[in-house]
VMD Tcl script that draws the C-alpha trace (Angstrom):
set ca {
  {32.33 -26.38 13.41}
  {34.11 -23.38 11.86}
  {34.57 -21.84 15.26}
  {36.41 -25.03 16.36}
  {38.97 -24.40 12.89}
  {39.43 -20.45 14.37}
  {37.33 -19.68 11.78}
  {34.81 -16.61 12.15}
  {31.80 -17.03 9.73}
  {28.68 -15.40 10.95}
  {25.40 -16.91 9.67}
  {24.23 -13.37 7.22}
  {27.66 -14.30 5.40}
  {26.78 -17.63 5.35}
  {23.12 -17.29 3.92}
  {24.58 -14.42 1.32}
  {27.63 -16.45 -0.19}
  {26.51 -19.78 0.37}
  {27.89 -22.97 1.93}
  {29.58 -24.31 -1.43}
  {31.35 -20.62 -2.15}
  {31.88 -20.44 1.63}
  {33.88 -23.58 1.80}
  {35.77 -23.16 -1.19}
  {37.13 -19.90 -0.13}
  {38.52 -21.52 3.09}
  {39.72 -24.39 0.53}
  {37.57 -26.32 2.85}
  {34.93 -29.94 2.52}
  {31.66 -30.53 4.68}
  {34.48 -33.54 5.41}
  {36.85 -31.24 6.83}
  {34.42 -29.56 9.38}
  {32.95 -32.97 10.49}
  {28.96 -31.69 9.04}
  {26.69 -33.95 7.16}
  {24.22 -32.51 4.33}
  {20.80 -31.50 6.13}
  {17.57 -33.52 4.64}
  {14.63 -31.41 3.12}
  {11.88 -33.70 3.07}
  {8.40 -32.57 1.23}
  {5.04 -34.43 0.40}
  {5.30 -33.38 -3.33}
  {7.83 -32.35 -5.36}
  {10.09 -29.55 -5.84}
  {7.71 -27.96 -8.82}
  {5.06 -28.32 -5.87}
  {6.87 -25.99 -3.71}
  {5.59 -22.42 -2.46}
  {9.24 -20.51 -4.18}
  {7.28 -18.76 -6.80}
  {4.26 -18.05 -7.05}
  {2.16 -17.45 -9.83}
  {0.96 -14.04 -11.48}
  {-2.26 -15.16 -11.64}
  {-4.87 -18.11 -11.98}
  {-4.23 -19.20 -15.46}
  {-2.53 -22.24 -16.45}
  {0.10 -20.97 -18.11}
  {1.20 -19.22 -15.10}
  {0.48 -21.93 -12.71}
  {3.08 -23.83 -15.15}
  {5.83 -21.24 -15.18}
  {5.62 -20.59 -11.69}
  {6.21 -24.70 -11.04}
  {9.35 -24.55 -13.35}
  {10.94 -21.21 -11.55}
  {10.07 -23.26 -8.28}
  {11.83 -26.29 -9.83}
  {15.07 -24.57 -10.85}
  {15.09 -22.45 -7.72}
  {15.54 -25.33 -5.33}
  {18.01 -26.98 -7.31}
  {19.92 -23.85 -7.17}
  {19.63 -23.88 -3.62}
  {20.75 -27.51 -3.34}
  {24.10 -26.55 -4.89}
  {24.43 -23.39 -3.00}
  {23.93 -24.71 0.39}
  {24.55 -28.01 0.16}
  {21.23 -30.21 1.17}
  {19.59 -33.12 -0.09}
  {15.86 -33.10 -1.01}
  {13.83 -35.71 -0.54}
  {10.46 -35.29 -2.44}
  {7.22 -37.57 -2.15}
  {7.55 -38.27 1.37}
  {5.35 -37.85 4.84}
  {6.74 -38.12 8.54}
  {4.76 -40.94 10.20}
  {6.50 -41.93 13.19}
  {9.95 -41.79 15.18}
  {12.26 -43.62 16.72}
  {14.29 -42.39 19.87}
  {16.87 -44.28 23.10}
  {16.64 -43.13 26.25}
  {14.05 -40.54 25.37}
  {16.61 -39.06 23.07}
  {15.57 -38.52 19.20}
  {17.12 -41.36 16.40}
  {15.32 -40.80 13.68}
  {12.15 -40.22 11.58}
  {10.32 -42.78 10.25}
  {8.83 -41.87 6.50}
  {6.22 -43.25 3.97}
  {6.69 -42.66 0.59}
  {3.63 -41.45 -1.13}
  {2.24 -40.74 -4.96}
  {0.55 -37.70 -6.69}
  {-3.21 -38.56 -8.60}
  {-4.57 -35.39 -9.89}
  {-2.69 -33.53 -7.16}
  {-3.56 -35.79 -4.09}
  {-1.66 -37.17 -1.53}
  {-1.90 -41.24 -1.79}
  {0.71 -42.75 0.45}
  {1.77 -45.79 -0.59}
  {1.52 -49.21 0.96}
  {4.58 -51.22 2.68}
  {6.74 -48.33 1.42}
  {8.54 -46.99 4.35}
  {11.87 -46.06 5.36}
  {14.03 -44.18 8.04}
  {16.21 -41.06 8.51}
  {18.86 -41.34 11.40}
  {19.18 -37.73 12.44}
  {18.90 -36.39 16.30}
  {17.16 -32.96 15.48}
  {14.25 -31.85 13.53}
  {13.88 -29.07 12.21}
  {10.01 -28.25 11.68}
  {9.10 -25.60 8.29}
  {5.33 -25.74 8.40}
  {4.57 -21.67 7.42}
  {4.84 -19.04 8.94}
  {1.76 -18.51 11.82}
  {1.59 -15.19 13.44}
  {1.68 -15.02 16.99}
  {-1.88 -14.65 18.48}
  {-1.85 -11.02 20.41}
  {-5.09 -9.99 22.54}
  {-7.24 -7.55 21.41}
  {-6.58 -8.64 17.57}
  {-9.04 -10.36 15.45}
  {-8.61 -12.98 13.58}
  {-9.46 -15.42 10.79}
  {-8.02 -19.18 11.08}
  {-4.38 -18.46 11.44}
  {-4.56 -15.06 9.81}
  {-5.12 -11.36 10.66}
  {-8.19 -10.09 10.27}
  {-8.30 -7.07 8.46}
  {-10.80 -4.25 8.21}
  {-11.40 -4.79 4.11}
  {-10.11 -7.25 1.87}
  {-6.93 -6.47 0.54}
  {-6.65 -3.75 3.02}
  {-3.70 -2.75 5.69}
  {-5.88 -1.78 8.38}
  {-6.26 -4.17 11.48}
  {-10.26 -5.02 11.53}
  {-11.48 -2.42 14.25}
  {-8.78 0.01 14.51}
  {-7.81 2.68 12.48}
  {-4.31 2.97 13.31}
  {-2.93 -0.41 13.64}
  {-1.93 -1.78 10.72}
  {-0.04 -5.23 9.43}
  {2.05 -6.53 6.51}
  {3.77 -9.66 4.84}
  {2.31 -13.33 5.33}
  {0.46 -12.55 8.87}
  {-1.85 -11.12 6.47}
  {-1.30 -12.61 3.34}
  {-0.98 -16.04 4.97}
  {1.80 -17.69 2.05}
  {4.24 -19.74 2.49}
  {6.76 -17.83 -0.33}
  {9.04 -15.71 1.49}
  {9.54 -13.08 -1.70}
  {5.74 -12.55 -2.01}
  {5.49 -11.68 1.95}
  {8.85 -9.44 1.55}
  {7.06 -7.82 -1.67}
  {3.82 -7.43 0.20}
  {5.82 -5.82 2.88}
  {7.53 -2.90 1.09}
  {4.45 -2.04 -1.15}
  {1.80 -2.02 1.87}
  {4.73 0.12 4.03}
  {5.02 3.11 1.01}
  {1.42 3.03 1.43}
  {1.62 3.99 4.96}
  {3.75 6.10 4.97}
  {2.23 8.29 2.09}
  {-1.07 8.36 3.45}
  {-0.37 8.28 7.34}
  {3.16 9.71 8.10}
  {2.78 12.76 5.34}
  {2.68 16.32 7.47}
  {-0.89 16.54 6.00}
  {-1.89 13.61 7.41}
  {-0.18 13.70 10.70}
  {-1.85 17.40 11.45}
  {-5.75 15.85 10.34}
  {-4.71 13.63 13.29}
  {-3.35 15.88 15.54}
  {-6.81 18.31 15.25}
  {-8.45 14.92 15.47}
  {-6.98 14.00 19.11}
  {-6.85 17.78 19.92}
  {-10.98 17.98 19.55}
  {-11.30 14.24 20.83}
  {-9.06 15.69 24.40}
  {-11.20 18.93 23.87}
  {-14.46 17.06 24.22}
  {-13.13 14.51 27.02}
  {-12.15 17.69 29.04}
  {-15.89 19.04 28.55}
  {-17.93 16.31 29.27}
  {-15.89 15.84 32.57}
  {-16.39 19.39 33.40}
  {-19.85 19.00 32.96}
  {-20.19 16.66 35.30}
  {-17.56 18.40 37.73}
  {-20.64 21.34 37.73}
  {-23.35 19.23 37.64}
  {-22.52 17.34 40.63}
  {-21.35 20.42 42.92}
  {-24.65 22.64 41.57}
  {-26.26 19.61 43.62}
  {-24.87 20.13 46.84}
  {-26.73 23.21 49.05}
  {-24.82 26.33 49.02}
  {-23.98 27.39 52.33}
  {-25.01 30.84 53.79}
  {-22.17 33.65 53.82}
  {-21.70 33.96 57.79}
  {-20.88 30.12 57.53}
  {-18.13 31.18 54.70}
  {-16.78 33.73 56.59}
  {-16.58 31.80 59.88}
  {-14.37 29.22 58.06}
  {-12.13 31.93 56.65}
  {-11.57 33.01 59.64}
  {-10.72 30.14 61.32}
  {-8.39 29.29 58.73}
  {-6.93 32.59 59.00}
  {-6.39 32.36 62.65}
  {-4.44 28.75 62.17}
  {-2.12 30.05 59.06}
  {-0.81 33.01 61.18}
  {-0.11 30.61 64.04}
  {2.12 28.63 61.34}
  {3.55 31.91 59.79}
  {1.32 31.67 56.59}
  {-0.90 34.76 55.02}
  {-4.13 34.59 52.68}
  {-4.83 36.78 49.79}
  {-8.55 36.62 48.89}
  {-9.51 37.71 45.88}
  {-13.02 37.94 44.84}
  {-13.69 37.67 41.26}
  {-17.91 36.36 41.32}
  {-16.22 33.64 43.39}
  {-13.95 33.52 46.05}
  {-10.32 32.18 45.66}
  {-7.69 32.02 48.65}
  {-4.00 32.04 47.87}
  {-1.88 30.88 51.11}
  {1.74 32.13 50.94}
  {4.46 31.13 53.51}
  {6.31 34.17 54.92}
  {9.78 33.97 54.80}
}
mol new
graphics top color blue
foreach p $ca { graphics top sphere $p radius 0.5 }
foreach p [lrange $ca 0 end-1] q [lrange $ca 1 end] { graphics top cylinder $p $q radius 0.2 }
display resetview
């Protein structure tokens, strides 16, 4: 809608200054550009949601952690102008001519942190797109292991994929939250890691050596083999040799080509093209 006003707003400016600051630079209303306030609907309520989480299992930190969540959203309601809508679960929807109308919701209730949807109460949201924000599930890539919707890593707590040595992950693929910050936070700490103890010059010549022996002893064992399947064929006598040199003599001169034999415990032949 800001396009259609000749008005250039990317979406990074637009997630950095907000929709309220945004408009009231252009001395603009959500009015003006012809946009209605998006719906955030959520089972529980906004101390419920995943936007901070706590330090650690204790009560008091569960409890701070639900008021930063708390205040959080409702600083986000006044930054980017959407409505929540707490206590609620999609059960149905309502479309014309196989075109979305709306969602159809039932209101529910919290008893010692359950779910209990409540009878008869039900209501509808006219909207023609849904936007679905169910977490964040990695995308499943062959060869990887993993565990329910997660990555499967080598040790708990670890960076390592399980089974390699070099393949390593970060943020909620492993972690599996739903709070962006923590993923972000996991991130940065688990990258320094990586980089100090597998991009350093120390540790990039250990694996250098490492994949230097590993090529060494690839090239040996298939040398081996090289010898130990010509030592089984029968050597043939040295008139034979010779007879096949000299053939092969006789066709390279009618083709303007020489041979240079060297003999060296074995014999080698060089052919050079005369110019």
């Amino acid at each position: 809608m800001f396009f259609e006003k000749g008005i250039d707003i990317d979406l990074f400016t637009l997630e950095k200054e907000g929709v309220q600051k945004t408009l009231d630079k252009l001395n603009l209303s959500l009015e003006d550009i012809k946009v209605k306030k998006t719906r955030l609907t959520y089972r529980r309520t906004a101390r419920d949601m995943p936007l901070k989480s706590p330090k650690d299992t204790t009560n008091e930190s569960i409890e701070a952690a639900k008021v930063v969540s708390e205040k959080l959203l409702n600083k986000y309601l006044e930054k980017y102008l959407f409505e929540f809508v707490p206590l609620t679960i999609p059960i149905n929807f309502t479309e014309k001519e196989k075109k979305l109308t709306g969602i159809i919701f039932q209101k529910v209730s919290l008893n010692k942190g359950k779910i209990e949807p409540i009878e008869h109460s039900f209501f509808e949201i006219k909207t023609s797109m849904v936007v679905s924000s169910i977490g964040s599930i990695p995308e499943r890539i062959d060869g990887l292991h993993y565990e329910y919707s997660s990555l499967k890593m080598r040790d708990e707590a670890d960076y390592h994929m399980f089974g390699y040595d070099h393949v390593f992950a970060v943020g909620n693929a492993v972690t599996g939250r739903g709070n962006m910050l923590d993923s972000k936070n996991h991130g940065k700490q688990i990258t320094r890691l990586i980089i100090d103890k597998h991009l350093t010059e120390d540790a990039f010549e250990k694996w250098l050596i490492n994949h230097n022996n590993q090529i060494i002893n690839d090239t040996q064992k298939q040398l081996t083999n090289i010898v130990k399947e010509i030592s089984a064929y029968k050597i043939q006598p040295e008139s034979i040799i010779q007879t096949i040199i000299d053939k092969t003599d006789t066709l390279h001169k009618k083709i303007n080509f020489i041979n240079l034999l060297f003999f060296n415990n074995n014999l080698h032949i060089i052919t050079i093209k005369k110019v």
